[in-house]
N, C-alpha and C positions, 0 to 999 in steps of 0.2 A: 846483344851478347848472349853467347850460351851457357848454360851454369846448373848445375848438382850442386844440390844442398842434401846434408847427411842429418836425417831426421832421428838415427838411428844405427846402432852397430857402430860406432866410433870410439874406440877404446875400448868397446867391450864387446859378447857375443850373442846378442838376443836386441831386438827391438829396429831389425835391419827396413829399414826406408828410403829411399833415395827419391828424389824430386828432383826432374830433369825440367828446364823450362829455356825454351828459346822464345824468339818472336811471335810466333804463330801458335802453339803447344805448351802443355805440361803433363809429363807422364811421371806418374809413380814407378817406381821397380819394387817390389816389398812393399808391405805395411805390416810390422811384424809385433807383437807384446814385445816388453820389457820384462822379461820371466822372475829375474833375482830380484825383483821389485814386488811389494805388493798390488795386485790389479788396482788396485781404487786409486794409486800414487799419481800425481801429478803428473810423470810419464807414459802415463798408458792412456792416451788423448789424442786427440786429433791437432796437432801443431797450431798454435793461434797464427804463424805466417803462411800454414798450406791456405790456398785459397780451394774452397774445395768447389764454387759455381766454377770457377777457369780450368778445373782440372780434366782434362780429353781422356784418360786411360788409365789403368792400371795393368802391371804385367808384372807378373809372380816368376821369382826363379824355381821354387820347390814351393811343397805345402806342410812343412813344419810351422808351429806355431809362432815362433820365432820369427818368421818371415810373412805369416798371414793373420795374424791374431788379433791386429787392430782394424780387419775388414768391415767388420760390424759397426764400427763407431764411426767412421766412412761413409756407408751408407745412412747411418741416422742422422748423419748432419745434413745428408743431403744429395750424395754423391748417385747419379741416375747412371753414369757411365760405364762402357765396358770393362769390365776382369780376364784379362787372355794370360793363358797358362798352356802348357800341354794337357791334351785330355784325362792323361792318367793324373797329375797336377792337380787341377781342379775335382778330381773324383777325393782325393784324397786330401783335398781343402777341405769339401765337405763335412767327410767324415771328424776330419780333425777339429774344425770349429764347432762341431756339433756337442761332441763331447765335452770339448770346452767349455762351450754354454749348459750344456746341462750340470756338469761339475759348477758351475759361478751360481746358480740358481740354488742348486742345494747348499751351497755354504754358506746365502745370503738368507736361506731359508732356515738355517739354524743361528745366523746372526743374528736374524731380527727377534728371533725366538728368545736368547738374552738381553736382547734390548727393550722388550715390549716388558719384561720382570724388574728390568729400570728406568720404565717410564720414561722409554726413549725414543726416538721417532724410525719408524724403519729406513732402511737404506736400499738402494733398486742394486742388482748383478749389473755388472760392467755390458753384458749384453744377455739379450737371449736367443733357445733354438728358435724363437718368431722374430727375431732381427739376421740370424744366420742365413734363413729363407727367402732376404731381401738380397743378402748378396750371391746365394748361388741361381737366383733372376737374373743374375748379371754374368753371370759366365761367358767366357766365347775362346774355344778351342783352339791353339796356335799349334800347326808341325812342327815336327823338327825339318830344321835345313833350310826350309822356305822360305822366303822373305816377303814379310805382311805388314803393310801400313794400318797401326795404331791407332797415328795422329796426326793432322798436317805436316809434310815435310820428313816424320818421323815412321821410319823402318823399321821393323827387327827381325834377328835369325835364331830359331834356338837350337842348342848344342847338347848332345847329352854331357852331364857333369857326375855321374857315376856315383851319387849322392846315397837319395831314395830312388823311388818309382815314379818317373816322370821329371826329374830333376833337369834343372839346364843350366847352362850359360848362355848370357843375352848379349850377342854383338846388335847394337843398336845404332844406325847409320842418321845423321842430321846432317838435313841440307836447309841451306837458310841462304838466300842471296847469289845461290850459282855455287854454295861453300861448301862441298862434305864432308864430314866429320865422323869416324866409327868410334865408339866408345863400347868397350868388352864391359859387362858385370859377371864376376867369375860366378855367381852364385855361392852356395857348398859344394865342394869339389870333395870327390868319394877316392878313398884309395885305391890302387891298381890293382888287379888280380886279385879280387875281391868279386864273390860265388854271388849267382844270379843274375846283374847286373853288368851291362856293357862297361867298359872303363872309359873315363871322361875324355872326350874327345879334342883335339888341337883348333885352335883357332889361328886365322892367317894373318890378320888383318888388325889394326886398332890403333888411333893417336891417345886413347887414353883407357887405364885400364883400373877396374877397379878389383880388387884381388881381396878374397877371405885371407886370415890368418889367425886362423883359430888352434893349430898346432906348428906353430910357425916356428917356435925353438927347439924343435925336436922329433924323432920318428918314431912309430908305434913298433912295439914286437911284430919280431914275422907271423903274418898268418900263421902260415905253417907250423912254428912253434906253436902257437895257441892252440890249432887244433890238434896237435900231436898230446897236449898237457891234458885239452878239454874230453880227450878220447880216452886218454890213464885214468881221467876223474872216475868218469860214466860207469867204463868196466868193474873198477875196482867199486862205487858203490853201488850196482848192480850184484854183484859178488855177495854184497853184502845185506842184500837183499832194506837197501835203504831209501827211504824217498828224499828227493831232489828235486827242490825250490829254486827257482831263477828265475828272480825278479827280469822282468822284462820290456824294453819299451814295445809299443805295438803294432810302428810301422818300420821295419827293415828289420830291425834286428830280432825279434819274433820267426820272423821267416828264416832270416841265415841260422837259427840255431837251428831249426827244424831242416833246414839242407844238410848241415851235418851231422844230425842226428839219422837222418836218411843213409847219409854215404856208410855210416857206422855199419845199420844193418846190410846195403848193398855190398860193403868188404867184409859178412860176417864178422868184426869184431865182437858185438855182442850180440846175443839172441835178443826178434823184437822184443821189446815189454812197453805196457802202458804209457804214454806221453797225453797231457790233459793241457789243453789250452785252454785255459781260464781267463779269459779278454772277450766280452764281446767285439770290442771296438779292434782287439789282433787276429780274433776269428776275420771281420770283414774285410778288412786289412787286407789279410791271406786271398780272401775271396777274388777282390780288386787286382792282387797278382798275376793269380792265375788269369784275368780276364782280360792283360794284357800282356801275353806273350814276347809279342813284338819287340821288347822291350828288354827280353830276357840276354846275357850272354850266349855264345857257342854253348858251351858245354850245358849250360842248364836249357837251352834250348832242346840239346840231344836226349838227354836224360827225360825233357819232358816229353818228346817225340816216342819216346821208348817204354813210356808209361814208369817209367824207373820209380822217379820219382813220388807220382802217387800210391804205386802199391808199396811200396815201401813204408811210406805213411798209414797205412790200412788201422794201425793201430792207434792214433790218434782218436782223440775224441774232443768235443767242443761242448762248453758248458758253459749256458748263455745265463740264465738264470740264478738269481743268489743262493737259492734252496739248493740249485747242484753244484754249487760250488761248496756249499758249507757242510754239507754229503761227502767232499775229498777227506775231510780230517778221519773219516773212517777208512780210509783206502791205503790200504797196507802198503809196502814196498816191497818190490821194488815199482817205481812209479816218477815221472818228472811231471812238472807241474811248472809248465810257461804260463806267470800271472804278473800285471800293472799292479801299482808303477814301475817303472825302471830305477828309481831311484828311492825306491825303498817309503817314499815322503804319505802313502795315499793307495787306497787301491785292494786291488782282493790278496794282493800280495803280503799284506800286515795280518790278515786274520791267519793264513797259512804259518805265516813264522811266529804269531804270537801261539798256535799250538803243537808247533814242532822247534824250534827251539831249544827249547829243555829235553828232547828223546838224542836219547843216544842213537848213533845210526842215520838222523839225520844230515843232507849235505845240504849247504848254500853257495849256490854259485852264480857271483857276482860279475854279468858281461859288461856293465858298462859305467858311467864315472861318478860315484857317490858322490853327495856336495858333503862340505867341513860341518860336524855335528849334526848330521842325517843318522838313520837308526842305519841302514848300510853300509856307512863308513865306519861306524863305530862296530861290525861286524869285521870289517877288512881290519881294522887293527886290532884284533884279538878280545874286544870285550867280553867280560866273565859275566855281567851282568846288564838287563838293557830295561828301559822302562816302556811299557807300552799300553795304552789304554789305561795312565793311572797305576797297573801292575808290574812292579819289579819281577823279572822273568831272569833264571838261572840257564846262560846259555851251555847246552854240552853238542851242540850240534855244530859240524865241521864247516869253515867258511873259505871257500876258495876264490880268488879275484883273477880274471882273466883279460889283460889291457892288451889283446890284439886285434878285437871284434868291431873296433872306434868307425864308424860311416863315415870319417872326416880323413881328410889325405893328411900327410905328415910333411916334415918338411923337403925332405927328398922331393915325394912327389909333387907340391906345389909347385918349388923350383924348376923341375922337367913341365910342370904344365903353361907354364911363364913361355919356358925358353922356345915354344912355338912361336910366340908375340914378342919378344925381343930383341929378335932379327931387327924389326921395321925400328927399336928404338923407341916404344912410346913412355909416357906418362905412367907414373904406376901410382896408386893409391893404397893401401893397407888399411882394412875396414875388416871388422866380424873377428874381431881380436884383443884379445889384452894385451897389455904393452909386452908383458912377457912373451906371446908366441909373437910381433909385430915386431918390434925390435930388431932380435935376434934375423927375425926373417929379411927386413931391410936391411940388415947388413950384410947378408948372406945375396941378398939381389945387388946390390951395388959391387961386391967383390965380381961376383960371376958373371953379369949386364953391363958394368957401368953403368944402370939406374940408379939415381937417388929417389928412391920411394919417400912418398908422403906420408904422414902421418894425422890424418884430420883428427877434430874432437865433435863434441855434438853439435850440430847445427852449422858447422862451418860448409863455405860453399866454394867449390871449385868450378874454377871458370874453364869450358872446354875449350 
């Protein structure tokens, strides 16, 4: 019998795993953290029922943390096997678990630092960048389109999913006994008409589908609107001769700001001025972009053929070092400043707003989804006052939130990306969502399909 077990991503949106096992094979899809969890939690582990000597492969749909962050703990149990991703995939595993690891080191290294004052025994990081170096040993590069055997018996094809950079959906083919069997994993599925990035492409084929719904109740602002607002923003404090902080994550959304920031001065809306990318890790980011064209949209293709795109940027600068980042607080505006985290939690982003803040003139522009009781969210709801480092700080600095920027499709487009594979009538699964976007979303598939979408919890197994 053939069977997916959900190790992960089952009612909620982080910790995505799937464990496929027939007669002969067992392939992972994802091994991803549990992020709203603390690392050291009993969730963020290698499953006591994966067997990890029986396990033939692993196969990544994207390399968000979320979907690869428990590789490391895989490999240290034991796991010698292949890792196949797309190339740009695995580039940007790397980078991502890297940071990762160095981020669990240093917070385990000022843990133990209060712990050794109470005579307490130190604690080890969930992993490190010398266990991250055992699994990018393991790498092995999958096309798109073509179909590659894994593992006995087992096939797969990947599809671009309009996510990130290198993003897929994995139509994964099982034959056992003379039996075929295709099962789709939608991966993150990226919104349509969304700059850089091809749009997620149709799949034909599947008896069983396993589908994100991570915005499954509802759809994002238009593009368009947002960058019609996020352009009023720029000019007007430009104008103003103000500097502009925006928090930022480091891989996609980093770059989409800076494509519009580009198209600004190609339609002269405003004269260049200073942009400072303060990320090492959205500096490399960018770098890995660029070094896969291939992968770009039409238009950002042309643009980049045209050189458009990077002399437009000419004014950009990159600032790897803490000395020059801590050298910005003297840098007058007008000026923007792309810096981590994205969610305000960590990052060179917090020294920036804890000394701009309190200036008048300052803007904060908020691309992407603060969590409940973050110093971020507590900026989108108009607080007068925020605490940081210990310091109550008097905010007079302007906070603006822009909800059309989300890398995640809406429900609209879900639905349109279904209705390729609903034809054949298959199985559909609902995974990589709270009951809030899943729900709504199965019922919205069963009116329109006539599927009755599943609903698993953690560790439940469906039989293919």
């Amino acid at each position: 019998m053939n069977t997916i077990t959900l190790h992960g991503a089952a009612g909620e949106v982080t910790g995505s795993a799937y464990q496929v096992q027939t007669r002969r094979a067992s392939v992972l899809v994802d091994f991803g953290l549990f992020q709203a969890r603390n690392l050291a939690s009993s969730a963020n582990q290698v499953p006591r029922d994966l067997d990890v000597e029986k396990l033939d492969a692993v196969v990544l749909t994207h390399a968000h943390l979320d979907h690869t962050g428990r590789l490391p703990l895989l490999v240290k149990r034991g796991y010698k096997g292949p890792i196949f991703a797309t190339r740009a995939s695995l580039d940007l595993t790397k980078l991502i678990l890297e940071d990762s690891a160095k981020i669990q080191e240093q917070d385990t290294e000022r843990e133990n630092r209060k712990r050794a004052e109470k005579d307490k025994p130190p604690v080890p990081p969930l992993y490190t960048v010398a266990d991250v170096a055992g699994v990018v040993a393991l790498f092995r590069p999958l096309p798109y389109h073509d179909p590659v055997t894994v593992a006995p018996g087992i096939s797969v094809r990947m599809f671009e999913a309009g996510h990130i950079l290198g993003s897929a959906s994995i139509e994964m083919t099982l034959e056992d006994s003379g039996v075929r069997r295709v099962v789709v994993f939608s991966g993150d599925l990226g919104p349509r008409n969304s700059p850089i990035l091809r749009d997620a492409e149709c799949l034909s084929r599947a008896d069983l589908v396993f589908m994100e719904s991570t915005y499954g109740d509802r759809d994002h602002r238009s593009l368009a609107d947002t960058v019609a607002e996020f352009r009023r923003i720029i000019v007007e404090a430009v104008a103003a001769r103000g500097k502009i902080l925006v928090p930022t994550f480091a891989v996609g959304r980093a770059q989409q700001i800076m494509f519009h920031l580009s198209g600004m001065f190609e339609d002269k809306v405003v004269e260049p001025f200073p942009i400072i990318l303060d990320s090492p890790m959205a500096i490399e980011a960018t770098r890995l972009h660029r070094a896969h064209p291939e992968l770009f949209d039409d238009e950002m293709r042309e643009r980049s053929a045209r050189g458009e795109f990077r002399r437009n940027l000419e004014y950009v600068r990159n600032t790897v070092t803490a000395d020059e980042s801590r050298a910005l607080n003297e840098l007058p505006g007008p000026c923007l400043i792309l810096a981590g985290a994205g969610m305000c939690n960590a990052g060179r982003i917090m020294h920036h707003l804890r000394h701009n803040l309190s200036r008048e003139g300052t803007v904060v522009l908020i691309v992407g989804y603060q969590t409940p009781g973050s110093l971020g969210r507590q900026l989108v709801e108009g607080a007068k006052v925020v605490t940081m480092f210990g310091e109550r700080i008097g905010v007079r600095a302007k906070t603006y939130s822009l909800g059309g920027f989300s890398a995640h499709a809406g429900q609209t487009d879900l639905l349109e990306w279904l209705a390729c594979l609903a034809k054949k009538h298959p199985r559909v699964v609902l995974s990589h969502g709270e009951d809030r976007g899943r729900i709504p979303l199965a019922e919205m598939i069963e009116k329109r399909f006539g599927i009755k979408a599943r609903l698993p919890e953690l560790g439940e197994v469906v039989e293919v």
